[in-house]
N, C-alpha and C positions, 0 to 999 in steps of 0.2 A: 290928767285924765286921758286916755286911751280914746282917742277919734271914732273908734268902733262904737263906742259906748255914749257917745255924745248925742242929747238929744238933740232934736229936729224939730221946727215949727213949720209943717206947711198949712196955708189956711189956716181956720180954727183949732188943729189936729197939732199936739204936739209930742212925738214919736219919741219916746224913751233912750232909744238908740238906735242903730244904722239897721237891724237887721230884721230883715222880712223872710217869713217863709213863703218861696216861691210856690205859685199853685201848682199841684200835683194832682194828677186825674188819679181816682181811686178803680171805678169801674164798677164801683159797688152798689150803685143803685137801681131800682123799678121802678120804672115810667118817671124818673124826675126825681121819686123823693130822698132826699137825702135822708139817713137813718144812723144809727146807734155807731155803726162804725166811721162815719164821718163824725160824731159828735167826740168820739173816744179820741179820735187818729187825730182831730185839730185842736181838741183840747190839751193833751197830751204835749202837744207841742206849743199850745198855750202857756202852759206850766214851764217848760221850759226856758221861757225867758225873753224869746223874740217881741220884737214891737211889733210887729202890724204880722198878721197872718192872713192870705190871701187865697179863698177857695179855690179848688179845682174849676177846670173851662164850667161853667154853667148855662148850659144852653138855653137862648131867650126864643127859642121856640122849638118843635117836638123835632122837624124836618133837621134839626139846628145842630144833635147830639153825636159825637162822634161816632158812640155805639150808643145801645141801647141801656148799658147800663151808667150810664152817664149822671151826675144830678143837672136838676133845670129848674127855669124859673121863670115858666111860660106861661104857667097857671098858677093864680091865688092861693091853691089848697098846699102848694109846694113855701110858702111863707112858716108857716108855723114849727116845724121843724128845723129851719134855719134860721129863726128868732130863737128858737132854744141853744142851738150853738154859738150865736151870735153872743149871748148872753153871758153863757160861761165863758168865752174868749176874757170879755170883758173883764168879768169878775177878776180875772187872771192879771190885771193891768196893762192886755195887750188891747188891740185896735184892730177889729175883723172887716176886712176887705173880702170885695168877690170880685171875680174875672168873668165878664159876661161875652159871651161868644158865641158863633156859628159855625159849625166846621165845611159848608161849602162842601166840596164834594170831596171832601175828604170824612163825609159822614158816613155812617151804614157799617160799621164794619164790626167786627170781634173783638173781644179785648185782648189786649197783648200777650195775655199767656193760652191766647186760643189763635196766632196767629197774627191779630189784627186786619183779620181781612175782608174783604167787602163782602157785605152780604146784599144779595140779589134783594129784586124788592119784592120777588115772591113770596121768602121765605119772611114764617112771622115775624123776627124780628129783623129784616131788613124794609127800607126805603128807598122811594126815586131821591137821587142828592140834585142839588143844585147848583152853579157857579156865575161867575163874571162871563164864563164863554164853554163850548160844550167842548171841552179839550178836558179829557181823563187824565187823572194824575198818575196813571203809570198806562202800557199798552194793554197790560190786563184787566184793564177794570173799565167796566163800563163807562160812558161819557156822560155827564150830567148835566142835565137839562141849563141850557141859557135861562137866567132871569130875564121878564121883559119888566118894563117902566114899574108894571105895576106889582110886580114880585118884589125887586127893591124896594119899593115904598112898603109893602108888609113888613120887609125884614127889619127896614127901619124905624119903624112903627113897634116890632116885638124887640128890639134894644129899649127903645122908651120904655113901654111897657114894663119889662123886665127893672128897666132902673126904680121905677116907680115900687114895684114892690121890695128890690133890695132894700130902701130904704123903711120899707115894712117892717122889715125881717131883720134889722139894726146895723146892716152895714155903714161905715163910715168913710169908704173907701172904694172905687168902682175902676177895674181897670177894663178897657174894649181890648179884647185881644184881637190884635192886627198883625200875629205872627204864626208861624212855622208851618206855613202850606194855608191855614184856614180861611173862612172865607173873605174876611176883611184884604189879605193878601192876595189873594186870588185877585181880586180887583186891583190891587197895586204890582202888579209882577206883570210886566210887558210877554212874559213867557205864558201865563193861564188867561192874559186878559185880553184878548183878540179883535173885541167889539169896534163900532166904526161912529158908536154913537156918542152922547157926551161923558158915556161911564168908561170910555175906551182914548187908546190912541196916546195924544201927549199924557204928560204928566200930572196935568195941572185937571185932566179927565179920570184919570184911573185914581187920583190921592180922592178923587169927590164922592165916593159911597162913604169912606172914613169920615171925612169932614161932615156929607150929611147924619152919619151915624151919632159921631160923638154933639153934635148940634142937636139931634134929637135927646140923647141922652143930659144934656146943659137945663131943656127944658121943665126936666120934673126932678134932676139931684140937685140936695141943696147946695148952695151956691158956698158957705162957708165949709164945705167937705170937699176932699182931695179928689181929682178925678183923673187919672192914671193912663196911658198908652201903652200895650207890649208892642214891639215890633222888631222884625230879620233884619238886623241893621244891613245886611247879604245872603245873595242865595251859593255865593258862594259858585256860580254859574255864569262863565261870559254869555252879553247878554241878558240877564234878567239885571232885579234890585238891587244897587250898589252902595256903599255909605256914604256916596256922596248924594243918592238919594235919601235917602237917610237924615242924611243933616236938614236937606232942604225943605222934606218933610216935617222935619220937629219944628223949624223955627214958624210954619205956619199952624201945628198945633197948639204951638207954644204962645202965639197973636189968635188963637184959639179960644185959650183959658184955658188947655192939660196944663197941667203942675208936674208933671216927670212924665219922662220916655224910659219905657225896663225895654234893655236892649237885648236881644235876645240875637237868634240868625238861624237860615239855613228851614228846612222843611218845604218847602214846594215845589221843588225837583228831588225826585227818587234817585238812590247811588252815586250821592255827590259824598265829592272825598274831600271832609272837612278837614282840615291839619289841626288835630284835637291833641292840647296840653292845657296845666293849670292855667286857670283865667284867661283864653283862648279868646274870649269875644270882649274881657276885658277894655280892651282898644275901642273899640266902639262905643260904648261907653261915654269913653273921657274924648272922645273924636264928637261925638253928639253937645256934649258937655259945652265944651271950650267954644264950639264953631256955630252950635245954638244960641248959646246961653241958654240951657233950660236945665230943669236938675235931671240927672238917668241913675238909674238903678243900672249895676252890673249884674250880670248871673253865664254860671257854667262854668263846671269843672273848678270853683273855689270851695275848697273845702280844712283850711288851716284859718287859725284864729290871725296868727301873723298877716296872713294873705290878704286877709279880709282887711284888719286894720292899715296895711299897707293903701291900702284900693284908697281907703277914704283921707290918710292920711293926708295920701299924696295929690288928694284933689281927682281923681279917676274918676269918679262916680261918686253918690251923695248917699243911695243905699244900698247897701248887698244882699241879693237874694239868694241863698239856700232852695236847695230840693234833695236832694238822694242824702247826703248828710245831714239833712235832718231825720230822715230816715233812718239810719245809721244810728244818730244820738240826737234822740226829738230833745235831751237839756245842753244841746252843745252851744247855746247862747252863757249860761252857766260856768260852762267849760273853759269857752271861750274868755269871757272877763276875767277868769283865775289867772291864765295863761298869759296875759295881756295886760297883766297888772293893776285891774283896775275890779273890786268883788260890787256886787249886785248881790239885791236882797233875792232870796231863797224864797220859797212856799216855805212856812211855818211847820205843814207837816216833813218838810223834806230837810231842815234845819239840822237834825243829827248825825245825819249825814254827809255833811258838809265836808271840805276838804282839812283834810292834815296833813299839815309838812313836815 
């Protein structure tokens, strides 16, 4: 059997095979709710054959959203529409994950095919953003307001919150994104996090809005379901977050109770010149992996079935995440088994179609 394709038990949860659709921000929604074309766009790639499918950032409060078309999951009314997705994921024989986030002051902005830029908090749909310390993420853009004691305690309050109703709404799977510039990072990046108090300064200060994050999140997801870390294993910047921060950080979420680190990198300094080839952050990875011991998801820039199966063969990482190729070909899980040796059952309606050699 092909390692790619080998299932997985963590917790309760037992993952069909290696691969996950990484979250990908759509940009498609109003006030929060997710709608018809999230339902199509994660179904779609339901169908195609992935194990665990993982929404886009889902803002656990309104201040929280990168832009305004963001989905969220900061009010009750935003459940019932993502019980319907949730659903069909299911029916699919996949396993539906959400990434619950804040994007810190890298919120307010436009979505990427309008720029991505920040919008003032004049205009209606712009807000005041928030961070770890009032340093702007580029010189153009306004500076956003410092959290005091009691701002972090909200935010950490709307994580809870937020897990509480994922699990309304049939997720099985919960990842805190603490990467690529956002706000969880912002507190961990010695470059946006300035502070002099106990969320600032060492290391053991700036990891502790994470730690009280995912601690608040521990308290109402069930205890037999996966609960997930993104994080820049580097910013890729002397100076900021390194992987050997990194390591040090998993092996305390990992005496946490997270069950995998997805390693991601890079987002919290503007105009960094990543040295970008296939499986690029790959290394991080299997560096988190070995020197943790904790299991990590790979993602970026893998986009061959080989590639993939190589990753896990070789012990690199435990799952592979997808994003723009699944884009590409939402059935390249399908694809990928053919190619790899190893065939997985079809959708019944899609059985005609099947390969001939």
């Amino acid at each position: 059997m092909s390692q790619l394709f080998s299932p997985i038990t963590i917790k309760s949860l037992t993952f069909k095979n290696r691969i996950v659709v990484s979250p990908m921000c759509q940009y498609s929604a109003a006030d929060g709710f997710a709608n018809n074309w999230h339902l199509v766009h994660l179904g779609s790639l339901a169908v195609g054959g992935a194990a665990l499918l993982i929404t886009e950032a889902a803002a656990v409060s309104e201040d929280g959203r990168i832009s305004f078309a963001d989905i969220g999951i900061w009010k009750d009314e935003h459940i019932a529409k993502l019980k319907e997705i949730t659903t069909f994921i299911e029916e699919q024989g996949a396993i539906a994950g959400i990434q619950l986030a804040h994007a810190g002051r890298k919120a307010s902005h436009t979505e990427p095919w309008n720029g991505s830029k920040q919008i003032l908090p004049a205009d209606k749909h712009g807000w005041e953003t928030v961070s770890a310390s009032a340093v702007p993420f580029s010189p153009d853009e306004l500076p956003p307001h410092e959290l005091d004691k009691a701002g972090i305690t909200r935010i950490i309050n709307d994580f809870k919150a937020a897990a509480l109703r994922a699990v309304a709404a049939g997720f099985k799977v919960a990842e805190v994104h603490g990467a690529h510039g956002y706000l969880v990072s912002q507190f961990l990046s010695p470059l946006s996090n300035r502070r002099t108090d106990e969320y600032g300064g060492s290391f053991e200060n700036r990891i502790r809005f994470l730690i009280e994050v995912v601690d608040a999140v521990k308290e109402v997801w069930p205890q037999e379901y996966p609960l997930f870390v993104r994080i820049s294993a580097t910013e890729w910047t002397e100076g900021g977050w390194t992987i050997e921060d990194s390591v040090a950080l998993a092996k305390v979420l990992k005496d946490d109770g997270v069950d995998l680190v997805d390693c991601s990198s890079g987002g919290n300094v503007p105009g960094v010149r990543i040295p970008l080839k296939p499986g690029y952050q790959v290394d991080f990875a299997e560096t988190v992996k070995k020197e943790a011991g904790v299991l990590t998801g790979a993602v970026g820039l893998i986009t061959t079935p080989q590639q993939a199966n190589e990753i896990i063969e070789s012990g690199q990482a435990d799952m592979v995440l997808f994003a723009r190729e699944m884009l590409r070909d939402p059935h390249f899980p399908l694809r990928a088994a053919h190619e790899v040796g190893h065939e997985i059952k079809w959708p019944v309606q899609y059985e005609r179609a099947k390969w001939r050699d």
